[in-house]
C-alpha positions as CSV (number, residue, x, y, z in Angstrom):
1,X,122.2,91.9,95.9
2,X,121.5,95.1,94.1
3,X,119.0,97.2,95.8
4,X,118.0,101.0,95.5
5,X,120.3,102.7,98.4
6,X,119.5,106.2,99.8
7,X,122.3,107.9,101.1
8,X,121.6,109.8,105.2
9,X,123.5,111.6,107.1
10,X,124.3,110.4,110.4
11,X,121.5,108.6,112.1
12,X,121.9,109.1,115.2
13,X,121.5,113.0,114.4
14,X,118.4,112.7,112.5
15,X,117.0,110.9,109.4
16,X,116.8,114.0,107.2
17,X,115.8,114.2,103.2
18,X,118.7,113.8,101.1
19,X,118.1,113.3,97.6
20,X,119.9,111.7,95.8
21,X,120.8,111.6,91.8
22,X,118.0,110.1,91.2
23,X,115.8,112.7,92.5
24,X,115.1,109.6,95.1
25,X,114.9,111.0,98.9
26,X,115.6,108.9,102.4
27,X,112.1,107.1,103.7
28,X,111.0,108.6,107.1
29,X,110.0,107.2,109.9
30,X,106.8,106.3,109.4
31,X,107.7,104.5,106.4
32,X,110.4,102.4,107.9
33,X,109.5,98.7,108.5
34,X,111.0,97.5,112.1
35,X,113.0,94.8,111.7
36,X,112.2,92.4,115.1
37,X,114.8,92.1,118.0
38,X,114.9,88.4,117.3
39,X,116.7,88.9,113.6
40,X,119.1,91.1,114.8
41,X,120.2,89.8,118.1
42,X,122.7,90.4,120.3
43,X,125.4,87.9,122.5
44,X,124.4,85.5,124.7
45,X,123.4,86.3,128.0
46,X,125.7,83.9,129.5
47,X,128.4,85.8,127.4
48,X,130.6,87.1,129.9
49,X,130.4,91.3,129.8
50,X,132.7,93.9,130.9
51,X,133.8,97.3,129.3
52,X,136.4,98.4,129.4
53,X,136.5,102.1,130.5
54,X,138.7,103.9,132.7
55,X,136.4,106.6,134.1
56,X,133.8,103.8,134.5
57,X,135.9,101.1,136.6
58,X,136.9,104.1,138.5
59,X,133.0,105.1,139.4
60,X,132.4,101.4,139.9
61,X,134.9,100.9,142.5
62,X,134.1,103.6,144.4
63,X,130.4,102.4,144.8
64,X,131.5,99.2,146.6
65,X,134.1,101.2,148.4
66,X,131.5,103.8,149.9
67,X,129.1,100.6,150.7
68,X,132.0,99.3,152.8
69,X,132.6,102.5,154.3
70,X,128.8,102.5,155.4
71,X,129.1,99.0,156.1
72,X,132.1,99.7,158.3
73,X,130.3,102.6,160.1
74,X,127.2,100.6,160.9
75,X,128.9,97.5,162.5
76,X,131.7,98.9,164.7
77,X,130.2,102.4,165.9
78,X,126.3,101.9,165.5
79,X,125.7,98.2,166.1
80,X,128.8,96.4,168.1
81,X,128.6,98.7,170.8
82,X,125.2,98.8,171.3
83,X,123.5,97.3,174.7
84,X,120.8,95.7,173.1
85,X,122.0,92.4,171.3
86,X,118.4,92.1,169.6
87,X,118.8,95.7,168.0
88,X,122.3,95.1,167.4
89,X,121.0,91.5,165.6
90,X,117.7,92.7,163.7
91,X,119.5,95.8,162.3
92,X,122.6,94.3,161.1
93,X,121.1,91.5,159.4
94,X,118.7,93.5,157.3
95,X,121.7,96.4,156.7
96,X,123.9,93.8,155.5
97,X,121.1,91.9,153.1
98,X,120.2,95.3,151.7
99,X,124.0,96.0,151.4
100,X,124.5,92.6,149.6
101,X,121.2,92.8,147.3
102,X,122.8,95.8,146.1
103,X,126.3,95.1,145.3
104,X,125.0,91.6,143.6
105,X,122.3,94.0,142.0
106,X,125.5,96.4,140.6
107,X,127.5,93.7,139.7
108,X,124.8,92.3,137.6
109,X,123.8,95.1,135.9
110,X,128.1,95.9,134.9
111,X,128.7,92.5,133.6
112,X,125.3,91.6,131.5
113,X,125.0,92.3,128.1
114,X,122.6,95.5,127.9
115,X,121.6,94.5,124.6
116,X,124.7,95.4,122.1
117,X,123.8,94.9,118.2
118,X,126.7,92.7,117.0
119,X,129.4,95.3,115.4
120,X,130.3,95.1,111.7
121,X,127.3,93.0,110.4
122,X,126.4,95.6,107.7
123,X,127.0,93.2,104.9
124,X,125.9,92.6,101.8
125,X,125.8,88.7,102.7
126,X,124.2,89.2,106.1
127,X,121.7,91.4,105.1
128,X,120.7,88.8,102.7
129,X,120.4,86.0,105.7
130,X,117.7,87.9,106.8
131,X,115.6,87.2,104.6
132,X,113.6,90.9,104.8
133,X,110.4,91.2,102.7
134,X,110.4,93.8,99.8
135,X,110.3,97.2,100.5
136,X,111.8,96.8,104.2
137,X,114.2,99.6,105.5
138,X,117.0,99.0,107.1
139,X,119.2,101.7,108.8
140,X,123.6,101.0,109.2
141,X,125.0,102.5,112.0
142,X,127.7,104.9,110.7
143,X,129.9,104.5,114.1
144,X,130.4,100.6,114.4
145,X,129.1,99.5,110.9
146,X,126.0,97.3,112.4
147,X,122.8,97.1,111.5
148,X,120.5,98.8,113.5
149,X,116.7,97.3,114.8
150,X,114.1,99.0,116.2
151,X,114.9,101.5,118.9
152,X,118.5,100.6,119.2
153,X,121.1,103.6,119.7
154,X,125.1,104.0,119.4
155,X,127.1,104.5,123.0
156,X,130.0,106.6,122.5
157,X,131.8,104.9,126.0
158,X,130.6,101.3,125.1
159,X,131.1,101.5,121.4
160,X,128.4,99.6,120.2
161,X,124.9,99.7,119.4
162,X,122.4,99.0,122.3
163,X,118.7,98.0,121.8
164,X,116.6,100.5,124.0
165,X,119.0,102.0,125.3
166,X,118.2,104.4,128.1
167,X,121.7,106.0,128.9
168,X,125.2,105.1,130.0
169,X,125.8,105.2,133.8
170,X,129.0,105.4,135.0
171,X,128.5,104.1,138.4
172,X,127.5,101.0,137.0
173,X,130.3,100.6,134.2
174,X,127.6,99.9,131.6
175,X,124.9,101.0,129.2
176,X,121.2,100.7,130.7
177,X,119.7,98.8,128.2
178,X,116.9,96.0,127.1
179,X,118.6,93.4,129.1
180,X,119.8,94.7,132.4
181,X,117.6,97.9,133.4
182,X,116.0,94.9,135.8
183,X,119.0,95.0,138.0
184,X,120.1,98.6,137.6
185,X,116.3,99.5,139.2
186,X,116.8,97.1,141.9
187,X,120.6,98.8,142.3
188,X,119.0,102.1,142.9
189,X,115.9,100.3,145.2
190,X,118.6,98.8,147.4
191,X,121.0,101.8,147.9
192,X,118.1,103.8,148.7
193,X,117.0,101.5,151.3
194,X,120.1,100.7,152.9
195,X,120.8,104.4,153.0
196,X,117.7,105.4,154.4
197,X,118.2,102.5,156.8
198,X,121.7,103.7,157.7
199,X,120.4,107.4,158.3
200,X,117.5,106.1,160.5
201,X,120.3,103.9,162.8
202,X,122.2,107.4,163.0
203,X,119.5,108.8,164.2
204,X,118.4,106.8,166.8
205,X,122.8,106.5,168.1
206,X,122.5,110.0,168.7
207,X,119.3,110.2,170.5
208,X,120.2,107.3,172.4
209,X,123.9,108.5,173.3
210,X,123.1,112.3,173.4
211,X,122.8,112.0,177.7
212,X,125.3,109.0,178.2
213,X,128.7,109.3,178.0
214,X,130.1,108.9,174.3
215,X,132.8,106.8,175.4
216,X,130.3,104.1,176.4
217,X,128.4,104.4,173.0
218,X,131.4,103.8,170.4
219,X,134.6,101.6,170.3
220,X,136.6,105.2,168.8
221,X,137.0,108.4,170.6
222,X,133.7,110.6,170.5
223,X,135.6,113.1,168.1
224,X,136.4,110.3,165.4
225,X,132.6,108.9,166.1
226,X,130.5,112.2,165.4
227,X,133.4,112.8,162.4
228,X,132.5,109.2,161.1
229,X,129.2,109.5,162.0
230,X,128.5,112.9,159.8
231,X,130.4,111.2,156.9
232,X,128.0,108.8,156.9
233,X,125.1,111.1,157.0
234,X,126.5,112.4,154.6
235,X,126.9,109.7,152.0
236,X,123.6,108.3,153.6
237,X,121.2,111.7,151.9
238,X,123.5,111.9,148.9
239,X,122.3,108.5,147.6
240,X,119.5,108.3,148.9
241,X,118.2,111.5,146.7
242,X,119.9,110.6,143.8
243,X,119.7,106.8,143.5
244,X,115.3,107.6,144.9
245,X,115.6,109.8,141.7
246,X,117.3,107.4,139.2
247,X,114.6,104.5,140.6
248,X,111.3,106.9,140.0
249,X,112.9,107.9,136.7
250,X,113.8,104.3,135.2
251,X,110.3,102.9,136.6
252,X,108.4,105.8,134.4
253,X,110.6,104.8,131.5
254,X,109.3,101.1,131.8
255,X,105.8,102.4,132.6
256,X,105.5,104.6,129.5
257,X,107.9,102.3,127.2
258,X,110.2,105.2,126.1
259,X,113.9,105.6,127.1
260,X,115.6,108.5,128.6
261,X,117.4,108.8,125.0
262,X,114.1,108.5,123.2
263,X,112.5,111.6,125.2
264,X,116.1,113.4,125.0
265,X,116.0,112.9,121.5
266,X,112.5,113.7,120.7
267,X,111.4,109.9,119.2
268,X,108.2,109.0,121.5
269,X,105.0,108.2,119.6
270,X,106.9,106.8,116.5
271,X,105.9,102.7,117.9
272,X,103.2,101.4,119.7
273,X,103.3,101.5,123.2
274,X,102.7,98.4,125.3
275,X,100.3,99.1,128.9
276,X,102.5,99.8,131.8
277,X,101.9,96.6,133.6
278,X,103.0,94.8,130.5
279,X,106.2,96.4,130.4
280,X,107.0,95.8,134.0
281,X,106.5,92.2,133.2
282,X,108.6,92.4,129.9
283,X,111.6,94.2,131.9
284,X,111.4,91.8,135.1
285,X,111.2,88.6,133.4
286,X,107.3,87.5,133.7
287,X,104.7,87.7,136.0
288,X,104.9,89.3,139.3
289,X,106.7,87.2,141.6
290,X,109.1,87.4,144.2
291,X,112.0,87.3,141.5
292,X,111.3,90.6,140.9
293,X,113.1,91.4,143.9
294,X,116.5,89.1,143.0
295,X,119.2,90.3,141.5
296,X,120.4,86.0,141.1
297,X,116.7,85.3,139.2
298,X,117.7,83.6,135.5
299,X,121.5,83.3,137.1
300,X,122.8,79.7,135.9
301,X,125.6,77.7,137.0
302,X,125.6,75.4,134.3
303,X,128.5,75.6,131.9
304,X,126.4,75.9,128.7
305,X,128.6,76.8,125.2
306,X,128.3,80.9,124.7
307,X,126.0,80.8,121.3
308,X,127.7,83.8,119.3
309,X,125.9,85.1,116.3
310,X,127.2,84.1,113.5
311,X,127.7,87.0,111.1
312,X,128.4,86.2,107.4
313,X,131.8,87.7,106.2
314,X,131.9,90.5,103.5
315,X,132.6,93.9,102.3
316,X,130.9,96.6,104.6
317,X,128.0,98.7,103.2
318,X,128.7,102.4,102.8
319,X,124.9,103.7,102.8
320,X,123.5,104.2,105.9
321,X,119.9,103.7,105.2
322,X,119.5,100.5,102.5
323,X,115.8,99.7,101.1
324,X,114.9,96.2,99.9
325,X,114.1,95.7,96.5
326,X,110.4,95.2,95.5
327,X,111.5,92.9,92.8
């Protein structure tokens, strides 16, 4: 397949004019033809997901490991030795839900696919299996040799290219992307809840305890209770700012269908926006339900074959922006 090829520079940097020999320059944006998620797709969701990053396994273990600190906290110096056996009851079994909702919520949102463009498919032959109509655009990926679809950007830590991308968090081991920003929103919901909920308990120990004898009001010593106690205070307002922040900030993202990346990079306005309510929908799975809420909603247990995408095998294209012919 011969077709008239327009040399960029980097993509992710900018899709400048380059002429080339020709006198020929690279299309903009407006003149480049969106190629639909559903031709360029990505693994199967059943596909099992996990990257491989030091810093990021480090960041993720650490999350469950200051949950089981507050977890430790709340059951053995705020709940256990408490007089009441119904506050001691209620409390500890919406702590511990919250707790759970968002572990299952992180875990969820580390090992599904965010929406990674399958790497090394820039290929004469597969480009050709697309079956593109004539004068369609179609920009390569100079980092992991893929073709890119609409709105798609490279990750640096995840090495691939993820469709809507919105950023890659750490504490989550994982890009936020097209197919798991559901459950890193309802990982932020949850750890601000159960941190707010943990602060709230704290509060109400001390006021409770503050003309009792502390040895009455903890199974430690009252030095290690107030120093466990401000630790989880602590840990308690440092999430709950930052994760109340990350949840306000990915629900305007969905709400005015741009990424963090897309803003950072200065590409809003260049598609047409869906309404706000429609994009909740779109990012939650359908209508408004209670399976918003669930981290376990479109979970199967069935062993179904992993459908990989078949990508025909050739010689890698060198141009990063490729034009299909008109003839």
């Amino acid at each position: 397949m011969k077709s008239p090829v327009h040399r960029c520079r980097d993509v992710e940097h900018g899709r400048g004019q380059v002429g080339n020999g020709a006198g020929l320059s690279c299309l903009q944006s407006e003149q480049h033809i969106p190629i639909p998620k559903d031709v360029i797709t990505s693994y199967s969701a059943s596909a099992m997901w996990f990257i491989r990053d030091a810093c990021g396994i480090v960041c993720a273990i650490i999350t469950w490991l200051l949950v089981f600190y507050a977890e430790f906290v709340v059951l053995f110096v705020l709940l256990v030795p408490s007089k009441s056996l119904t506050y001691s009851i209620v409390n500890g079994t919406l702590f511990n839900s919250l707790a759970f909702l968002a572990l299952a919520s992180h875990l969820r949102a580390m090992c599904t696919d965010p929406g990674a463009v399958p790497k090394g498919n820039a290929t004469k032959e597969y480009i050709e299996s697309l079956q593109l109509k004539p004068g369609q655009v179609v920009y390569k990926c100079p980092k992991c040799s893929s073709i890119k679809p609409d709105r798609a950007h490279h990750c640096s830590v995840c090495k691939r290219c993820i469709r809507k991308m919105d950023h890659h968090c750490p504490w989550v081991n994982n890009c936020v992307g097209e197919n798991n920003q559901k459950y890193f929103v309802l990982f932020t919901m949850y750890i601000a809840l159960v941190s707010l909920h943990a602060l709230v308990m704290v509060v109400f120990h001390f006021l409770n305890c503050f003309e009792e004898d502390w040895t009455l009001c903890s199974s430690f010593s009252p030095p290690v209770t107030v120093i466990l106690l401000i630790l989880l205070c602590f840990e308690g307002l440092l999430f709950l700012i930052f994760t109340s922040v990350m949840f306000g900030t990915q629900v305007h993202s969905i709400c005015t269908d741009e990424t963090g990346i897309e803003r950072l990079k200065g590409e809003t306005g260049q598609w047409e926006k869906v309404p706000c309510w429609e994009a909740m929908q779109k990012a939650f799975g359908g209508p408004f339900s209670l399976t918003w809420c669930s981290p376990f909603a479109g979970l199967s247990c069935k062993n179904s074959p992993v459908e990989h995408v078949s990508v025909p095998q050739g010689e890698i294209i060198e141009e990063d922006v490729i034009e299909i012919p008109l003839t």
